[in-house]
N, C-alpha and C positions, 0 to 999 in steps of 0.2 A: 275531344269528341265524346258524346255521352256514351255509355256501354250500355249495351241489352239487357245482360246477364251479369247480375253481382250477387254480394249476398250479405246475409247481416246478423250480425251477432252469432257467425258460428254457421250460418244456416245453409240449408244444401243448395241453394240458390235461386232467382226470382229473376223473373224474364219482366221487361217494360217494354208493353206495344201498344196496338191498338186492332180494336177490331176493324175484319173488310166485308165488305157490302159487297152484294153481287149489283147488275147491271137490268132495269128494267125498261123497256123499249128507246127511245132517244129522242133528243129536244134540239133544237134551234141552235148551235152557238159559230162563233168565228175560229177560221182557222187561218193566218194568215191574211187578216182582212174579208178574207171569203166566207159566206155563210155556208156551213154546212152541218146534214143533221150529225150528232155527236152521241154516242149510250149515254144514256140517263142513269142515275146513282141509284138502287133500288135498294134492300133490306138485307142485313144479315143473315135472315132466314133463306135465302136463295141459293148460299153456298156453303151449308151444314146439312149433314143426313142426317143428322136426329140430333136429341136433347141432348146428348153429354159431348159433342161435337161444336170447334167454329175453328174458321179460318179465322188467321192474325196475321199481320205484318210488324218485324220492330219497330221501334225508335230511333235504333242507331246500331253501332258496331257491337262484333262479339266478340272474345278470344278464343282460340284452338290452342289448344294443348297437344304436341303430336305424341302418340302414344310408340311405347318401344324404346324413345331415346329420349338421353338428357344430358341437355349441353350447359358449360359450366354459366353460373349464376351472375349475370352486370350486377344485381343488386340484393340484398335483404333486410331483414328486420334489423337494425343494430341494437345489441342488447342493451344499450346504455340509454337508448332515446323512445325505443318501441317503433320508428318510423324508418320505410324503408331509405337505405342508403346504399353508395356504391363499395364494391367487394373490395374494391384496394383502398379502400377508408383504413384511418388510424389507426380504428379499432379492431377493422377486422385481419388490419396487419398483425400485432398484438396477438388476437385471436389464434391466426394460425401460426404463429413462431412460438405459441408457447400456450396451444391449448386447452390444458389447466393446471394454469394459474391462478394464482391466488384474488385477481380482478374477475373473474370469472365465477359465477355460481358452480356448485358442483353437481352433474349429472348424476341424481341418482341410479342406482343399481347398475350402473356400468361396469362389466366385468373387466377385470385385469391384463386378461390376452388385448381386447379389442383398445384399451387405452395404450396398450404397451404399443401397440401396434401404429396406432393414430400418433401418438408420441414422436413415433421414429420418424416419423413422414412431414416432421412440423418443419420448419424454414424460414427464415425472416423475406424469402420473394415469392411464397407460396400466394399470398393475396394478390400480387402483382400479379404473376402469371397466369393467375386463375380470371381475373379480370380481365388479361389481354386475350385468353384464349373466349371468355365469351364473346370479347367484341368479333374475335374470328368469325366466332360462329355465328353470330348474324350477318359480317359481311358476305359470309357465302350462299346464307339462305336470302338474300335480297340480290346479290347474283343470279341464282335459280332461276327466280322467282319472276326478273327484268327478261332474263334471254328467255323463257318458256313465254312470256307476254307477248316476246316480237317476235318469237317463232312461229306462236300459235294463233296471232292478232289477237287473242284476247287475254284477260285478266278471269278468268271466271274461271273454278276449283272445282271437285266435288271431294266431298266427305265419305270417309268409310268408318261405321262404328264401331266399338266393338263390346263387350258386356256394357260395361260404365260411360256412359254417355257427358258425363258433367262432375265435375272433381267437387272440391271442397272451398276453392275459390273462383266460381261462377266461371269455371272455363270448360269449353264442351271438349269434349276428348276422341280424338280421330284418327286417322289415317289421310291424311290431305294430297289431293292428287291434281294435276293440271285436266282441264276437262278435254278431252278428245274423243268424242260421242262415235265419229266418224271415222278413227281410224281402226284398225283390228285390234286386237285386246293384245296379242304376243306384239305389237308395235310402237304399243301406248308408252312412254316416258314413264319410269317406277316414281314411286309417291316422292315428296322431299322428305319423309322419314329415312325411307331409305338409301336415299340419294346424301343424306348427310351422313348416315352414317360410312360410307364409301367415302368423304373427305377426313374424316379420322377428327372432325370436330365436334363429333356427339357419339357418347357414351351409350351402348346399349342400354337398355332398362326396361327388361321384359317382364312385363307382374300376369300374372297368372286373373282373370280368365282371357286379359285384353289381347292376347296373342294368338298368332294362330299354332295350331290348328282349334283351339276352343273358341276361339270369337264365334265359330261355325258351329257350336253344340247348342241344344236348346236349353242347355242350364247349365250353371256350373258342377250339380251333379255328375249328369251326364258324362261333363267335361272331366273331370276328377275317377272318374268309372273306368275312363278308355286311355285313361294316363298309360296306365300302365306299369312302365318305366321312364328312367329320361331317354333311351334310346328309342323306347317305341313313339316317345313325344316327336322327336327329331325325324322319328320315319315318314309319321304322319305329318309334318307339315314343314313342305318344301318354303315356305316365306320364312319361316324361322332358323332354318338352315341357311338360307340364302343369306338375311341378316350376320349371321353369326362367321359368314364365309367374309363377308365385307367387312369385316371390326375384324379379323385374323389378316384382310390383306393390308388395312391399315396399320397395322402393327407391323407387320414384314416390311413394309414399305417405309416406315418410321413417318407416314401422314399426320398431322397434326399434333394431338396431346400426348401421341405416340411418339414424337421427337424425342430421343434421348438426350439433347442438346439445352435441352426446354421441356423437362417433364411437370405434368399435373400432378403436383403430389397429393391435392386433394379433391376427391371425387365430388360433384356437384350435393349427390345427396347427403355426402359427409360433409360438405360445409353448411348444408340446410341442419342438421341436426346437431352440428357441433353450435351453430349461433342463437339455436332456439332452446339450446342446455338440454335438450332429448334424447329418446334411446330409439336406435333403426327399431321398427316397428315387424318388418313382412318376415318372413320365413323363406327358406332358398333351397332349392332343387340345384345338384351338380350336375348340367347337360353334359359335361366330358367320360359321364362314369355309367356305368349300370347298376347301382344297389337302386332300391326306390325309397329313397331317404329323406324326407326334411330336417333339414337343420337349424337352429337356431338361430333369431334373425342378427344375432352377435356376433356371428362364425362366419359370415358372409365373404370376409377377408379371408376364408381361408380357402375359397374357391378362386385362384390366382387371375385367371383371366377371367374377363369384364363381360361377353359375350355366353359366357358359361355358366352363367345365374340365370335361373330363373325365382323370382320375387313371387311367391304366393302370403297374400293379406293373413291376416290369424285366423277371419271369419272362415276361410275357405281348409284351412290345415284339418279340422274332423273329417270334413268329407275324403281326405287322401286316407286318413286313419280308416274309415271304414272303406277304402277300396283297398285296404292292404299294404300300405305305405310305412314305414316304420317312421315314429316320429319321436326326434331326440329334443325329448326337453317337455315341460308343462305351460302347454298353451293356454292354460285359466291362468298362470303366475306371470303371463309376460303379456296379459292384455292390458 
């Protein structure tokens, strides 16, 4: 099926549609063998308020990216071909029993803790496992997705945005909710972001400004002003609390990747970045603590629980500097 929104060469992405016409009076045609009058197709100009204005319809399908969580990877680049393939491939078996090795390029400026660390965690059924749990995780989110269709007779969604609208590979970035127009808001079914993460098959991953309580600020200023601390973050926004309570009962509970039996030894975005030879990029707030500290985006491991990070990009790391923030490390040497 074609896709809407892709992108090229690197590019922030490109929608394919077409333009729509409003409706001007109506003509003759059949419906049913029956003649009856029908709107007539009239000008684009009918349904635009001004010049830098038009209505479109796509082409075809788009992806959603749910924002908050990240479940482990069916597939990646493999470094040997450039073309994606799936995660318990040869290679990426290899990959993860023995990180870096000597068949592997070497990650520049990768520090010694975080390799030391990645090291320990390596396993000759880390690919496997990491594969079986994606396929989980989509069988549970096409679970959801079947029983909220028959519950609710329909198939139709709505979208909640938040800062960043559209990633880096043409996928729009959301909050994805079953639509229930008609029922009360305390009644409504919670998003499948957060409904997966309650099955213990997607990994928190909250980046800073997409979460609440900031998705609600008019800038990331703003956002970065009323931080505060990470307790005052946690006080102001009950969604992120909420979140952080379900990925703590998943673990209590041994749900999912939290199975001691069947653990993840390696986190989705560490195997995005272990097979693309990169260094973790974001910088990390400890929601368990009160200093107001960002840390380096190499130290991340050493906020033990997964639910307890919060991911802020580099772009946004000055503005905490100038609300007060103490920040460990030079963020012009780790752009």
């Amino acid at each position: 099926m074609a896709r809407t929104i892709f992108t090229i060469g690197g590019g922030a992405g490109f929608l394919a549609g077409r333009f729509q016409r409003g409706f001007f009076g109506t003509r003759e045609g059949l419906f049913n063998g029956v003649a009856e009058d029908v709107p007539k197709l009239g000008s684009v100009r009918q349904i635009v308020s001004d010049g830098d204005t038009v209505n479109v319809s796509s082409n075809g399908n788009f992806p959603i990216r749910f924002l908050g969580i990240d479940t482990p990877e069916s597939s990646l680049i493999s470094p040997e071909t450039g073309r994606f393939i799936a995660t318990d491939s040869e290679i990426f078996q290899r990959l993860l029993s023995d990180p870096f090795g000597s068949e592997f390029d070497e990650i520049e400026g990768l520090e010694d803790g975080l390799k030391a660390f990645l090291e320990a965690k390596a396993g000759a059924e880390a690919a496997t496992v990491h594969k079986g749990y994606a396929e989980d995780a989509e069988d549970a989110l096409e679970e959801l997705i079947t029983a909220d269709s028959e519950a609710l007779e329909t198939e139709q969604f709505f979208l909640a945005f938040a800062y960043d609208a559209l990633d880096g590979f043409g996928r729009l970035l959301a909050y994805v909710h079953p639509n229930q127009p008609d029922t009360p808001r305390a009644e409504r079914l919670p998003s499948y972001n957060a409904r997966l993460l309650e099955t213990g098959l997607a990994a928190p991953y909250f980046i800073f400004p997409n979460v609440d309580p900031f998705r609600a600020r008019g800038s990331p200023v703003e956002a970065a002003e009323m931080a505060g601390n990470p307790q005052n973050i946690l006080e102001n926004a009950p969604n992120l609390r909420a979140a952080r309570d379900a990925v703590a009962s998943a673990r209590e509970a041994a749900r999912g990747v939290f199975d001691p039996a069947r653990p993840l030894v390696c986190e989705a975005f560490e195997f995005r970045f272990l097979a693309r030879r990169s260094l973790p990029s974001r910088w990390v707030i400890d929601l368990s603590c009160t200093d107001a500290v960002l840390r380096p985006p190499q130290s991340y491991f050493e906020i033990e629980n997964l639910e307890d990070r919060l991911y802020v990009p580099a772009e946004f790391v000055p503005l905490f500097g100038a609300a007060g923030w103490q920040i460990d490390g030079d963020v012009m040497a780790m752009v």
